[in-house]
C-alpha positions in Angstrom: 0.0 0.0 0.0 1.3 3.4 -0.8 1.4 6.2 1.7 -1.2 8.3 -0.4 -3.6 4.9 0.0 -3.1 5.3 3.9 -6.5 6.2 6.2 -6.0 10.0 7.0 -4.7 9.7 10.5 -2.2 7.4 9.2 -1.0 9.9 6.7 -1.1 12.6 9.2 1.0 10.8 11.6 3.9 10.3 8.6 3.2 13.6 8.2 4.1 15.1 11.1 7.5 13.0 10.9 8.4 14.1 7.3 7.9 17.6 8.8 10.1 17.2 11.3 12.9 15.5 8.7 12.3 19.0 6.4 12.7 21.1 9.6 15.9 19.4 10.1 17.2 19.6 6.6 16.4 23.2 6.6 18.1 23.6 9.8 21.4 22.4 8.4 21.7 24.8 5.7 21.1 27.4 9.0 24.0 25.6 10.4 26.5 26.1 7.3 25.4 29.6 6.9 26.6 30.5 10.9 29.7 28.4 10.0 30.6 30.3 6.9 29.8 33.6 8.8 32.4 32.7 12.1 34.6 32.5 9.2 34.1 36.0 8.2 33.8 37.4 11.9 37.0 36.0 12.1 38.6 37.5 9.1 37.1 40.7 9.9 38.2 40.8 13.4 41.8 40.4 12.3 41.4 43.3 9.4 39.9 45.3 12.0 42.8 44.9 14.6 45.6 45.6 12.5 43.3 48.3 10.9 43.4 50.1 14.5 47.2 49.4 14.6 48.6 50.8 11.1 46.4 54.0 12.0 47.8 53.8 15.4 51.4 53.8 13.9 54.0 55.6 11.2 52.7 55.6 7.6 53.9 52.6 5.1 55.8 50.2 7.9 51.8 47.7 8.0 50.4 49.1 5.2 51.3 45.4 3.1 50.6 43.0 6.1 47.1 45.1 6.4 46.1 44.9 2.6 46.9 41.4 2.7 44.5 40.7 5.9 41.9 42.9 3.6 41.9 40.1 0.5 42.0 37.5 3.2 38.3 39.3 4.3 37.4 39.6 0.8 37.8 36.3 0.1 36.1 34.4 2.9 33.3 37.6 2.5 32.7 36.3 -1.4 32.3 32.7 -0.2 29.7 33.6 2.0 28.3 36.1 -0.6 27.9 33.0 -2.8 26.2 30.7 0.0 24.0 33.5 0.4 22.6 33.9 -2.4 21.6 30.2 -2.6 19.6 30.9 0.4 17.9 33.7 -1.1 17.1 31.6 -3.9 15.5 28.9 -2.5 12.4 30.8 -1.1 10.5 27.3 -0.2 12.6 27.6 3.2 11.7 31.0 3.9 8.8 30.7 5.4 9.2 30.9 9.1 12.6 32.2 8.9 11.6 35.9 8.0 13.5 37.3 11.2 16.4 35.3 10.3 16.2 36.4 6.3 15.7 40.1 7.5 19.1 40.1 9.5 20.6 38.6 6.5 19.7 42.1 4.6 20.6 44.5 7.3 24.3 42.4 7.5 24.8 42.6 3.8 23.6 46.4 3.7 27.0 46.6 5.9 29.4 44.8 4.1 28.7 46.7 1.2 29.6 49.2 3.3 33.1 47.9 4.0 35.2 48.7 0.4 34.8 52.9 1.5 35.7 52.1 5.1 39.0 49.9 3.4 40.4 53.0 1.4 39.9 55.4 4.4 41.6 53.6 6.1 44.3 52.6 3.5 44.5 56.8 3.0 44.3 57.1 6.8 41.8 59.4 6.4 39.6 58.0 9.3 39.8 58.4 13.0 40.9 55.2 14.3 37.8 55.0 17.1 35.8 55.6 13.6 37.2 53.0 11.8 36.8 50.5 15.0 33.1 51.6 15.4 32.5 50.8 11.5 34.0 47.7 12.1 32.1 46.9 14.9 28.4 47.1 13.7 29.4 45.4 10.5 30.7 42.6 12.7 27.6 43.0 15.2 25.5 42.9 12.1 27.0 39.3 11.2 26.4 38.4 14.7 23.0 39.0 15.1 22.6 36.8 12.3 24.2 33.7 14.8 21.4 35.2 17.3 18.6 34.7 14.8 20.1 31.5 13.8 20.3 29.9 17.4 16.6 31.0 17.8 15.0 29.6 15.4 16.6 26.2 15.4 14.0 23.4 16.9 16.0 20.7 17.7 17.5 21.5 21.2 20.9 19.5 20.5 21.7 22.1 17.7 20.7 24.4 19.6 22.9 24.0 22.7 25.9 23.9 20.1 24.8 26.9 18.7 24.2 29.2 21.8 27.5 27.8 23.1 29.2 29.0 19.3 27.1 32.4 19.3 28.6 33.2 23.3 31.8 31.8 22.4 31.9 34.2 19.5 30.8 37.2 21.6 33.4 36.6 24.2 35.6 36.7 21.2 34.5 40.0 19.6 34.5 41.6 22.9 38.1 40.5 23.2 38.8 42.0 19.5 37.4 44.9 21.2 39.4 45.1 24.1 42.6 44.9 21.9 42.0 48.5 20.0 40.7 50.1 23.4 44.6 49.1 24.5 46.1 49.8 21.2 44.8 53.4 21.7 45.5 53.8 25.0 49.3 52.3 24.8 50.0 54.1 21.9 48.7 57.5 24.2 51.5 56.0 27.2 47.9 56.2 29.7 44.6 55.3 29.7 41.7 58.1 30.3 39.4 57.3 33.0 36.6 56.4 30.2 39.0 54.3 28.7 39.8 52.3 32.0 35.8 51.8 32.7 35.6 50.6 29.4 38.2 48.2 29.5 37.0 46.6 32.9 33.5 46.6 31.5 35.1 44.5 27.9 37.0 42.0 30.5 33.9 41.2 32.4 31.5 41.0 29.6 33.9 38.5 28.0 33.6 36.9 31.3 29.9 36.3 31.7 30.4 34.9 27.9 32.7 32.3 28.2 31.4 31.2 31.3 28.0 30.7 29.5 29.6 28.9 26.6 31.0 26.6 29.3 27.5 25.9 30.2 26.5 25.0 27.0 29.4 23.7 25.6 30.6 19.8 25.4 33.2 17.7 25.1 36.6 18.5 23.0 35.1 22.4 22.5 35.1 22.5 25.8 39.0 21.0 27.0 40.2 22.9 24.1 39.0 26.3 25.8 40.2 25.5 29.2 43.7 25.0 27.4 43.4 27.9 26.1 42.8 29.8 29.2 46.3 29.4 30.0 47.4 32.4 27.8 45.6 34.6 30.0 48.4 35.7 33.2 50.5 38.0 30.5 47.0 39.6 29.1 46.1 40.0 32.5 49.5 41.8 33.7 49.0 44.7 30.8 45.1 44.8 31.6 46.2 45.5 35.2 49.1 47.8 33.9 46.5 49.5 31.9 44.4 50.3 34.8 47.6 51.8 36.6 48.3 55.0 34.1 48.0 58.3 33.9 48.9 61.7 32.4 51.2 61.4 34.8 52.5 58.2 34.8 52.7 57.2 31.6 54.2 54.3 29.6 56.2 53.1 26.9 54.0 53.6 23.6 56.0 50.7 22.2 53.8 48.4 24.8 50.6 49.1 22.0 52.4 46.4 19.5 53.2 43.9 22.8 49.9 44.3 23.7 48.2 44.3 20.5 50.4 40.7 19.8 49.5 39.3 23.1 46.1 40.1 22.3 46.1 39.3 18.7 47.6 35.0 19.7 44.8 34.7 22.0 41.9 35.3 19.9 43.7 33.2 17.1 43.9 29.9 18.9 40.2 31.1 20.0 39.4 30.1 15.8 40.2 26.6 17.4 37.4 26.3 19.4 35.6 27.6 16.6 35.8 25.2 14.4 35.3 22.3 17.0 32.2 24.0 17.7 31.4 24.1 13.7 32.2 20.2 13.4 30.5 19.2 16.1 27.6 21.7 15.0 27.9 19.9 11.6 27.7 16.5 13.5 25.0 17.1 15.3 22.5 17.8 12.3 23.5 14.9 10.2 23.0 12.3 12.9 19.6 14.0 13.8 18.7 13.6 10.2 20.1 10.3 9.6 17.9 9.7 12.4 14.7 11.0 11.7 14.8 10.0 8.4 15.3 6.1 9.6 12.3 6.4 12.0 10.3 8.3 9.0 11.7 4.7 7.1 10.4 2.6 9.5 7.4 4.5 10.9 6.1 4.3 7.4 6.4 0.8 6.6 4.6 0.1 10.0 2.2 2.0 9.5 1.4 0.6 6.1 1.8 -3.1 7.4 -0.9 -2.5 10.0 -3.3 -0.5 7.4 -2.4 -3.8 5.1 -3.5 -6.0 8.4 -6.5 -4.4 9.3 -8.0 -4.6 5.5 -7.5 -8.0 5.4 -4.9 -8.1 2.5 -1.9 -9.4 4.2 -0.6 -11.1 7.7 2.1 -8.9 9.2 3.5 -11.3 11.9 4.1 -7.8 13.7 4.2 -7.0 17.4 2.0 -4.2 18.5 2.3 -1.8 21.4 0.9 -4.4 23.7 3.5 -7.1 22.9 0.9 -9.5 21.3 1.3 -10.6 17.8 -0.9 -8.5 15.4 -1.9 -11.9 13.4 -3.7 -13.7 15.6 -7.1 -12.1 16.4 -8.0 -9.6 19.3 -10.9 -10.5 21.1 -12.3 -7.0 20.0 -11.5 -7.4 16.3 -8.6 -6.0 14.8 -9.8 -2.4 14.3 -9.7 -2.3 17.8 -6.1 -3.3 18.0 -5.2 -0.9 15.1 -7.2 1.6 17.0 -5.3 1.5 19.8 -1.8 0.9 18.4 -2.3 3.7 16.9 -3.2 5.6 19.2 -0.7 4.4 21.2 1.7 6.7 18.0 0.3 9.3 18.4 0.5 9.5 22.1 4.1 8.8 22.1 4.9 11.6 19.7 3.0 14.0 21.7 5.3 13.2 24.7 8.3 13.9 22.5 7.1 16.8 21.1 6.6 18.5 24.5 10.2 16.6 25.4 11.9 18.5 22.9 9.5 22.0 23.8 11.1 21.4 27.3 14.6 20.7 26.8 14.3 23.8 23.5 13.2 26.0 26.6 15.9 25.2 28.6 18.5 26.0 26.3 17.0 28.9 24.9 17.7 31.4 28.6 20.9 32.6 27.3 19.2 34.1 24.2 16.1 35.4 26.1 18.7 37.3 28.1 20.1 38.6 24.9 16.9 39.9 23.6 15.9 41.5 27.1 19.4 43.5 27.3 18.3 44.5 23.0 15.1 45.7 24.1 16.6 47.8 26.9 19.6 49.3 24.7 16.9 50.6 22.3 14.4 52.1 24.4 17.4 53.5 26.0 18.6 54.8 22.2 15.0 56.2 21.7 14.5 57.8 25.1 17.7 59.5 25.3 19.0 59.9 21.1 22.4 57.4 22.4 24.3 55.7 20.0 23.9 51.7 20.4 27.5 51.7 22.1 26.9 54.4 24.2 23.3 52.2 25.1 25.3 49.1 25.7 27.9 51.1 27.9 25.3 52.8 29.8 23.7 49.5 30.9 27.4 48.4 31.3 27.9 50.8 33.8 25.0 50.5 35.6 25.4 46.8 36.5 29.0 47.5 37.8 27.8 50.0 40.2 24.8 48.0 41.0 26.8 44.7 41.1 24.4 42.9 39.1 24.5 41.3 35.8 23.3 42.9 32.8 20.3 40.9 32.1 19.0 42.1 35.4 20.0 45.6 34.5 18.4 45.3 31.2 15.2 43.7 33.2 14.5 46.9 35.2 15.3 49.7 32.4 12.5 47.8 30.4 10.6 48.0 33.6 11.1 51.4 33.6 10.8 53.0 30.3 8.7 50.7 28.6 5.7 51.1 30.2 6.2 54.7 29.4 6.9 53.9 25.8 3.3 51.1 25.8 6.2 49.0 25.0 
């Protein structure tokens, strides 16, 4: 019997299961796409470092290491590009993915964005903090993508890998930001007082990010980033130097390339971690599909067997539910048995449904964090006109005085000025 010849409930019940198996092929094309994009977060992070150096330093000496580091973007940008517009293409998937499709346009918009930002810099005809901020949101563009990503995966193993990769790679961008806070403030020989807030407030946010990737994270991910922790104690020492200047007591503004190199080996061997978070990630989908698809497999001819049974066609010699065998005749008839074998389906995927709501729900706090501390940053912008770092700072600031973390922070300003906004 063919699975159009199946009673509806039967077909629905496949159904359900071949929805699932699409869900799961759709998520792993997600799963590539925030692979290909820690690639270019990666590439950009580098560009963006030596960007703040070379405009931090005597024309010409960087100039050719730094236009190498640019086709080295350009590059891994184009492969992405081209995965991209695949995904474009293939609008079947797009449905239910709009927030995730939308991001994808706002990240593009700022990559385009990126050749003008190249030659100012290459002219050094940009501030460095200007170049940095541009930098920034085109990299916080790419990872809101991740964000979006993580979100809308449904199967909760992907989804633990992938809030573990989209905190790991947060840590890691606030630690790309920490290096050109110290570039400019070694280069200077002393840190402002602004400058010394903000570098306490990058070394604790990259804190409360890798300690929730440890949450989430597994296995060789996981004793690769302890290893790597190691290379913290001489980062450390020039933080705490940092924290010692002054206008007074200045020092050496040769420290700027130590520091910057200190800086630049850790978040290197942090592309490590990376990519045993992207094989793993990659793992994870094709057993779950390998999975599903086997259960679809079998589901299917089960269900055609006892549809077979129950009109009389064929003997299955199968073993229903209740552990009796389906050929010899219930008491009640055999649409009784069918009847309750089926049932018996049904019932079990309901409970793994809600298993999978459960353990989804548990996974998911990290990112309902992230959208509360969002929400606050722009009500914040639109109360007061800030800028989105001057937002993030402000709540930054607020959590170190109150000694709480910034979710809770984020908690009460949304408390506070959204019910005046209706929000």
């Amino acid at each position: 019997m063919t699975e159009r010849h199946l009673p509806p409930p039967l077909r629905f019940l496949l159904a359900a299961r071949r929805s699932e198996l699409q869900g799961l092929e759709a998520l792993a094309g997600t799963c590539e796409l925030v692979v290909r994009i820690s690639a270019l977060v990666h590439a950009l992070q580098k560009e963006r470092g030596y960007s703040n150096l070379t405009l931090c330093s005597p024309p010409g000496r960087l100039q050719p290491t730094l236009a190498g580091l640019s086709q080295d973007a350009e590059s891994v940008e184009a492969q992405a590009r081209q995965f991209l517009d695949g995904e474009a293409a293939d609008s079947a998937q797009g449905s239910g993915r709009a927030r995730l499709l939308n991001c994808i346009a706002f990240a593009l918009f700022r990559l385009d964005e990126l050749p003008a930002l190249r030659r100012h810099v290459r002219d050094r005809s940009v501030p460095v903090e200007d170049a940095d901020s541009r930098f920034t949101q085109v990299i916080g563009s790419l990872l809101a993508v991740v964000f979006e990503a993580a979100d809308s995966a449904l199967d909760p193993g992907v989804t633990r890998i992938l809030v573990a990769l989209l905190n790991f790679m947060q840590g890691k961008e606030l630690s790309g930001q920490e290096r050109a806070c110290g570039v400019t403030g070694f280069t200077a020989g002393y840190f402002t007082d602004t400058q010394k807030a903000r570098m306490l407030g990058l070394a604790a946010n990259q804190r409360r990010s890798f300690d929730t990737y440890a949450h989430y994270a597994e296995g060789a991910a996981l004793q690769c980033w302890a290893e790597l922790q190691q290379q913290d104690p001489p980062v450390q020492r020039m933080r705490d130097m940092a924290q010692h200047t002054s206008s007074e007591q200045r020092v050496e503004g040769t420290l700027a390339e130590l520091w910057f190199n200190l800086s630049t080996a850790r978040i290197d061997a942090m592309r490590d971690v990376e990519s045993l978070l992207a094989e793993a990630l990659a793992q994870q989908c094709n057993r779950r599909i390998a999975e599903t698809r086997q259960e679809l497999n079998d589901r299917r001819l089960l269900l055609s067997r006892y549809a077979d049974h129950a009109s009389g066609r064929a003997p299955s010699m199968l073993y229903s539910v209740q552990s009796r065998v389906v050929d010899t005749p219930p008491p009640d008839g055999v649409g009784s048995e069918l009847k309750r074998s089926i049932l018996d389906m049904m019932r079990e995927q309901t409970l793994r449904l809600q298993r999978t709501d459960d353990a989804l729900n548990a996974v998911r706090g990290a990112l309902d964090e992230k959208k509360r501390i969002d929400r606050a940053k722009l009500l914040l912008i639109s109360h007061y006109g800030l800028t989105e770092q001057a937002a993030h700072e402000r709540l930054q600031r607020a959590a170190m005085d109150a000694g709480l973390a910034l979710a809770d922070v984020a908690r009460q300003v949304i408390g506070q000025l959204g019910s005046q906004s209706g929000g």
